[in-house]
DRENLO-875047 format. One record per residue (C-alpha): residue number from 1; residue in three letters; x, z, y. Coordinates in steps of 0.5 Angstrom, whole numbers, plus 500, padded with zeros to 3 digits. Layout:
BEGIN
<NUM,"ALA",<X,Z,Y>>
...
// end
This chain:
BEGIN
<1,"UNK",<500,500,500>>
<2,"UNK",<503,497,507>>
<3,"UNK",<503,504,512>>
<4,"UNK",<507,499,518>>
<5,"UNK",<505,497,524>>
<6,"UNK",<503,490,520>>
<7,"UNK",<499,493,516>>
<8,"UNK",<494,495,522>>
<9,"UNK",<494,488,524>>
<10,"UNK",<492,485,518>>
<11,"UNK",<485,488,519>>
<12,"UNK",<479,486,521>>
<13,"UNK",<478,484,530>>
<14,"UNK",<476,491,533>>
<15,"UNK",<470,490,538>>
<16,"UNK",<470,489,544>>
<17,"UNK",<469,496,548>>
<18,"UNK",<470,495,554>>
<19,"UNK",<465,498,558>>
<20,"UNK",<463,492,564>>
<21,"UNK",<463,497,571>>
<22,"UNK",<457,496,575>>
<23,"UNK",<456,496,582>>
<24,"UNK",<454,504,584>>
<25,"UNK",<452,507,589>>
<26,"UNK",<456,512,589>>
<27,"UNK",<462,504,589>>
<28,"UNK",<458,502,594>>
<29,"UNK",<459,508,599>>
<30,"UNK",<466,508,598>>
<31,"UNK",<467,501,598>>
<32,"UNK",<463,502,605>>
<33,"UNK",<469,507,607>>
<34,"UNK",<474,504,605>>
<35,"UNK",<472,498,609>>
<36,"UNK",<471,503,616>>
<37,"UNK",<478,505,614>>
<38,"UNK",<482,498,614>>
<39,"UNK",<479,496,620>>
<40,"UNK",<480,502,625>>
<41,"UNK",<487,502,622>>
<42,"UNK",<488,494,624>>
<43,"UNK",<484,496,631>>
<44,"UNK",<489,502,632>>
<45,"UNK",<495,497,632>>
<46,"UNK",<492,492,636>>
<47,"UNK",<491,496,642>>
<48,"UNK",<498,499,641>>
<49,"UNK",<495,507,639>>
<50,"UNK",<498,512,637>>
<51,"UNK",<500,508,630>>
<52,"UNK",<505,504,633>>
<53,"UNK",<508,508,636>>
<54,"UNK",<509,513,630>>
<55,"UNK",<511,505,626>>
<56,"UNK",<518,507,631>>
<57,"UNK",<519,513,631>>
<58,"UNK",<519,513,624>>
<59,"UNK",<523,507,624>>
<60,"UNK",<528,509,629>>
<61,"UNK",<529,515,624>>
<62,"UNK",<531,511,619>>
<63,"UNK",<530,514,613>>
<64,"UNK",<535,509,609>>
<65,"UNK",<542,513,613>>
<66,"UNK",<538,520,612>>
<67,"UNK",<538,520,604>>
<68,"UNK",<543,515,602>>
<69,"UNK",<544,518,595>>
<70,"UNK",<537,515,593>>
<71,"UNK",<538,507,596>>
<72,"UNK",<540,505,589>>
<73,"UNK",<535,508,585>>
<74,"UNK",<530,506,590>>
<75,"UNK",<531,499,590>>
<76,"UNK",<529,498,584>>
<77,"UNK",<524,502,584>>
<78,"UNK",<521,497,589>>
<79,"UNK",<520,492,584>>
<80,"UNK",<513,495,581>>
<81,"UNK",<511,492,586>>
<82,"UNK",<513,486,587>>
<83,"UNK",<508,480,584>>
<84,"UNK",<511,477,579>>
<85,"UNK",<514,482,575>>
<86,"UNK",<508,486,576>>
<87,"UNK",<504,481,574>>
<88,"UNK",<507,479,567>>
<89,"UNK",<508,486,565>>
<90,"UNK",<500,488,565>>
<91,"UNK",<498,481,563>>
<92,"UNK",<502,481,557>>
<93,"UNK",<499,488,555>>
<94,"UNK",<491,485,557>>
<95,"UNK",<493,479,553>>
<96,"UNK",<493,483,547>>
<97,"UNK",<487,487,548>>
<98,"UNK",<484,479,549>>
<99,"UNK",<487,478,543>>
<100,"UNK",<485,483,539>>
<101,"UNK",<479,484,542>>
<102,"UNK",<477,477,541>>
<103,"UNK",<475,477,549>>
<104,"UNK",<477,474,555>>
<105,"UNK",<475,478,560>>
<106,"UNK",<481,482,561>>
<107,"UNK",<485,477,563>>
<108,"UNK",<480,473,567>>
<109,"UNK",<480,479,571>>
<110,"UNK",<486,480,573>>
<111,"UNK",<486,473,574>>
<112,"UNK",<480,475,579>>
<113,"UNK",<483,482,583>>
<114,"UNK",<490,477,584>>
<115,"UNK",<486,471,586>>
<116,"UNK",<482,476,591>>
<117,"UNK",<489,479,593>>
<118,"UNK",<492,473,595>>
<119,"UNK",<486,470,598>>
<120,"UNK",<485,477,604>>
<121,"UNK",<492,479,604>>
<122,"UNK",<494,473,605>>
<123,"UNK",<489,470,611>>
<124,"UNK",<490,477,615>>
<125,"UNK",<498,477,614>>
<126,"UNK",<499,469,617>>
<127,"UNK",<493,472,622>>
<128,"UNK",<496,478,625>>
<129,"UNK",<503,475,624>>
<130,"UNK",<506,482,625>>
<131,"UNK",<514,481,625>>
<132,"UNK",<518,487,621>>
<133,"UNK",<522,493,623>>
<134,"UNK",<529,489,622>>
<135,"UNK",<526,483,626>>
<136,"UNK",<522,487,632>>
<137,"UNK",<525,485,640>>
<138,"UNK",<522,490,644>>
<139,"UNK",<521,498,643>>
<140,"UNK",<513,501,642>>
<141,"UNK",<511,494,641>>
<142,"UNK",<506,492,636>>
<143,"UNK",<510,487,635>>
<144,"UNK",<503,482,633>>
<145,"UNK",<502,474,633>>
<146,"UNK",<509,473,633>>
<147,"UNK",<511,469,626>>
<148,"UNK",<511,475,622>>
<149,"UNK",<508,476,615>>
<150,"UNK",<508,484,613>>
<151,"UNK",<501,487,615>>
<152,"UNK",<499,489,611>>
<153,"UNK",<504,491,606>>
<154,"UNK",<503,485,600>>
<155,"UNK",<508,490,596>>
<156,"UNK",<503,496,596>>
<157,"UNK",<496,492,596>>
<158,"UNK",<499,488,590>>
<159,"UNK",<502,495,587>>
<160,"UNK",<495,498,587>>
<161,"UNK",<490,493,585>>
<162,"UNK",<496,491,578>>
<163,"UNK",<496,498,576>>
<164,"UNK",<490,500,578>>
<165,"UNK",<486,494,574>>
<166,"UNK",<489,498,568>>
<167,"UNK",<484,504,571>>
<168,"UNK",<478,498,572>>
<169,"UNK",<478,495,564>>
<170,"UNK",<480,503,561>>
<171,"UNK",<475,503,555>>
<172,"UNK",<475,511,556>>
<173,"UNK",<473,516,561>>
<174,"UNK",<479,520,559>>
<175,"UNK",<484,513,559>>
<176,"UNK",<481,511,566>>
<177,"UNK",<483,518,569>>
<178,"UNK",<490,519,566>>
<179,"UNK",<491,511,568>>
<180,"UNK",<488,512,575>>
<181,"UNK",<493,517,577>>
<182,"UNK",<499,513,575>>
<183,"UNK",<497,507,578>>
<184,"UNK",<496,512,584>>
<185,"UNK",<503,515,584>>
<186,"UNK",<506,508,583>>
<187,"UNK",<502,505,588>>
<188,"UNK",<504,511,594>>
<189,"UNK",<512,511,591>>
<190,"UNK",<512,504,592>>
<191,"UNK",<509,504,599>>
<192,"UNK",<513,509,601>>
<193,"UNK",<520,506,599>>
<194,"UNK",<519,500,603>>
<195,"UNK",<519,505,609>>
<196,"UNK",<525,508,606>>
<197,"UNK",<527,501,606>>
<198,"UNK",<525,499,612>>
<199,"UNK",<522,493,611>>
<200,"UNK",<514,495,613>>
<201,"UNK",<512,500,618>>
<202,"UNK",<508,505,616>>
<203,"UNK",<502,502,618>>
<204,"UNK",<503,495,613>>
<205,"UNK",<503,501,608>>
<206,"UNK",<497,505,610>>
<207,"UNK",<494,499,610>>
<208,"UNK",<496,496,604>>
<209,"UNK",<493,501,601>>
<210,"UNK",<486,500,604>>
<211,"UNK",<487,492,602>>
<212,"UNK",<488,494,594>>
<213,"UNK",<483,500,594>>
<214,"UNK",<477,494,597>>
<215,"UNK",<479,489,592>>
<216,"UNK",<478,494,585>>
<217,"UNK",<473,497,589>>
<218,"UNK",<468,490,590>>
<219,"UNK",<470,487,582>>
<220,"UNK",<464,488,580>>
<221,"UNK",<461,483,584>>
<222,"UNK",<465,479,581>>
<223,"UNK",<463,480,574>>
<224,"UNK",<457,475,573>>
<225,"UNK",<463,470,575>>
<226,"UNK",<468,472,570>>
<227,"UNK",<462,472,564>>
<228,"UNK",<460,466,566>>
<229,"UNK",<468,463,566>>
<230,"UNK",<469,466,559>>
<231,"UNK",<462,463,557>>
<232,"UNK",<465,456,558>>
<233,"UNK",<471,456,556>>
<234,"UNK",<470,458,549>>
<235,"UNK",<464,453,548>>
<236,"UNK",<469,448,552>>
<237,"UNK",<474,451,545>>
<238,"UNK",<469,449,540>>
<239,"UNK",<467,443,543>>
<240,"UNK",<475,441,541>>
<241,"UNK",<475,445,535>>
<242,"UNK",<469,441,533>>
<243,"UNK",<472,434,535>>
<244,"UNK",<478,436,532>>
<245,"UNK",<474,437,525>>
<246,"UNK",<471,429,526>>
<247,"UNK",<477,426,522>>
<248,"UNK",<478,418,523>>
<249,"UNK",<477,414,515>>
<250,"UNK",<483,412,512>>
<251,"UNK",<482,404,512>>
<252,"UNK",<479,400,506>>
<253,"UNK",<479,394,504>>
<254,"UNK",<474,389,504>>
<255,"UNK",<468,390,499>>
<256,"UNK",<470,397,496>>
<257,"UNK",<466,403,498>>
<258,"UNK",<469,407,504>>
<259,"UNK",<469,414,503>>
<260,"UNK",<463,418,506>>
<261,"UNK",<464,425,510>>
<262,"UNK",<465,432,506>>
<263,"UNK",<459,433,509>>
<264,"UNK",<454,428,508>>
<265,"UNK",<455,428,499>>
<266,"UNK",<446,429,499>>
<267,"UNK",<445,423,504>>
<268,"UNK",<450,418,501>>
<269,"UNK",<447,419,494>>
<270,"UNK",<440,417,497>>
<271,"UNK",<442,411,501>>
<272,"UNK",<446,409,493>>
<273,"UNK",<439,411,490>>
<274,"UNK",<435,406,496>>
<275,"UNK",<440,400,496>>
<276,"UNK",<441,397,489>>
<277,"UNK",<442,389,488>>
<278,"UNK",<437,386,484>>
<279,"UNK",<438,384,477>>
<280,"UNK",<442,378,477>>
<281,"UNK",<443,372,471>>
<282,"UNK",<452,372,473>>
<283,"UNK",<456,378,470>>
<284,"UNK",<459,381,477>>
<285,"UNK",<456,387,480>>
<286,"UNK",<454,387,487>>
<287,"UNK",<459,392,491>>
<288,"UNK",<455,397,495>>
<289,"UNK",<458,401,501>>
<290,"UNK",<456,406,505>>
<291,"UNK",<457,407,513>>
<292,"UNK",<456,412,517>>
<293,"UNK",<457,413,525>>
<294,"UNK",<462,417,528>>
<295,"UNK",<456,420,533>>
<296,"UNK",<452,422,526>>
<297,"UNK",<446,417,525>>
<298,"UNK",<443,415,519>>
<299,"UNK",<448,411,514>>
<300,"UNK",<447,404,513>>
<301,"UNK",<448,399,506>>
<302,"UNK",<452,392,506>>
<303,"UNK",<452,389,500>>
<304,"UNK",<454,383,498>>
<305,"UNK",<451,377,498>>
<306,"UNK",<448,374,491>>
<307,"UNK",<450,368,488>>
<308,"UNK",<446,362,488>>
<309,"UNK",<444,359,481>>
<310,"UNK",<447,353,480>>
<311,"UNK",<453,354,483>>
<312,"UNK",<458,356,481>>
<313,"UNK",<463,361,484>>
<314,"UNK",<469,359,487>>
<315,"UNK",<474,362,483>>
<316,"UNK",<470,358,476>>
<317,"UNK",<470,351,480>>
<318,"UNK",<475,346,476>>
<319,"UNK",<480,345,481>>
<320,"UNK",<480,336,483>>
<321,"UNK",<488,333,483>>
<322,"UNK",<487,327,489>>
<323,"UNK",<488,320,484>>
<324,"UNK",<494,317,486>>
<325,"UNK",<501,318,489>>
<326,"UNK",<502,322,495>>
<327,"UNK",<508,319,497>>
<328,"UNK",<508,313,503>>
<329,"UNK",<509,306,500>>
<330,"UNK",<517,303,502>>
<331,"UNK",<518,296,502>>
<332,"UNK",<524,296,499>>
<333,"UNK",<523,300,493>>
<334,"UNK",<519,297,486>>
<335,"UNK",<512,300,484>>
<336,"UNK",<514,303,477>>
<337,"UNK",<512,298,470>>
<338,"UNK",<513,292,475>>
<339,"UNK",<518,286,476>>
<340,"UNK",<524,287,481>>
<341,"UNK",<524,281,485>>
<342,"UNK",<530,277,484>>
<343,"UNK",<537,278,488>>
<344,"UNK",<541,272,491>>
<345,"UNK",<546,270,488>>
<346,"UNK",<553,271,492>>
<347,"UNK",<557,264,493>>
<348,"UNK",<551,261,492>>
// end
């Protein structure tokens, strides 16, 4: 008896135990909250508030100069959340639930939360074109409209919604709680270090937090679109399995039967029994075939055509020798059983 790994693979597909989210109430207050939130903090920074100017303080702290001891460590660590990465890690672990659950909807939704995440974050990052803190030209300034594509924090957006989509597709409440810590601690850890870094003002991560959170927040709306996304592309796969099943004949010649599908045995006997030559005085029997179409129809009988009585078949007619030679005549030479003409003789 196997006891490895292999030997739990070998059974039966679990079922699916995913439970769909819905679009609670309570979902629904949170998501309105959530939204309050990212726009105040967009609002705070375009009229230059208080925000920015704690955005300098810290940045002029410069925390990479006070703790130099944790940069290496930190530079890494800021690769959670980077997209790529990131990205390939979870879709590897959903890509085997998919599989072993015989569903495509956890890969579907990460593909959604991304898509939505490139989608908004995106829009407000070339919008805004906020410039970096290694990048800035005036102190206290908010730095907006000025080419920059760093508000809100992509690093941080896209830590919370890859890790936080674990959480979302989690088939337990226990698994959910446990997964929505992590993801909240390494979303918050990355947020962090790219302030360490230097590379985002404290506001980007603030708000990058917001972005992600709304995304995992309004999925559910998304998941009639996701369901119907699964729905076609497993009909779209029979439809090529059932075409790849439709196997072309193998070429036969002419006047021997044609082979009949596997699935056609009952129907091919009935058109035998139908289309049957009649009687006939000569010794050959007539040869039936069956032909189906490729598109299922009902399969027709040729047959060969009957001899006429009193004619004979090509292969019993007597073959006829033309009479005669079928050389040209030459003038010079003598037909044979004749007399030759007579020569001249020389000297005459």
């Amino acid at each position: 008896m196997r006891t490895d790994i292999f030997a739990r693979l070998d059974r039966e597909p679990e079922p699916p135990k995913i439970e769909t989210p819905r679009m609670s109430r309570h979902r629904i207050a949170l998501f309105g909250g959530t939204l309050a939130f990212y726009l105040a903090i967009v609002i705070a920074v375009l009229m230059s508030s208080w925000l920015v100017t704690l955005d300098w303080k810290v940045m002029l702290f410069r925390p990479y100069q006070q703790w130099p001891e944790i940069h290496a460590f930190l530079d890494y660590y800021v690769v959670l959340g980077q997209r790529g990465p990131t990205a390939v890690m979870v879709a590897c672990w959903l890509g085997w639930r998919s599989w072993r659950q015989h569903t495509l909807r956890p890969l579907l939704t990460l593909g959604a939360s991304l898509l939505l995440l490139n989608a908004t974050v995106g829009a407000v990052k070339y919008g805004l074109g906020r410039l970096g803190p290694h990048y800035a030209t005036q102190i206290g300034s908010a730095e907006l409209f000025a080419g920059g594509d760093i508000f809100p924090s992509g690093h941080t957006a896209n830590a919370v919604v890859t890790w936080g989509i674990l959480a979302y597709l989690a088939a337990t409440p226990r698994a959910r709680r446990y997964l929505s810590a992590m993801s909240a601690v390494v979303s918050l850890g990355v947020g962090l270090t790219t302030v360490y870094l230097g590379t985002h003002w404290l506001s980007d991560v603030v708000l990058g937090w917001a972005a992600g959170l709304l995304i995992l927040l309004g999925l559910p709306w998304c998941e009639p679109m996701i369901t119907r996304a699964e729905n076609w592309i497993f009909a779209a796969r029979e439809r090529l399995s059932a075409r790849s099943r439709l196997v072309p004949a193998p070429p036969v010649a002419a006047g021997d039967p044609q082979p009949v599908p596997a699935g056609q045995p009952a129907a091919a006997e009935a058109v035998r029994d139908q289309v049957r030559p009649p009687a006939a005085t000569d010794s050959r029997p007539a040869a039936v075939a069956v032909v189906t179409t490729a598109g299922g129809s009902r399969p027709r009988a040729h047959t060969t055509p009957p001899v006429h009585q009193g004619h004979p078949a090509r292969s019993e007619r007597t073959p006829v020798t033309p009479a005669g030679s079928r050389r040209p005549p030459h003038a010079d030479r003598t037909p044979r059983g004749g007399t030759a003409p007579a020569r001249p003789v020389a000297g005459g």
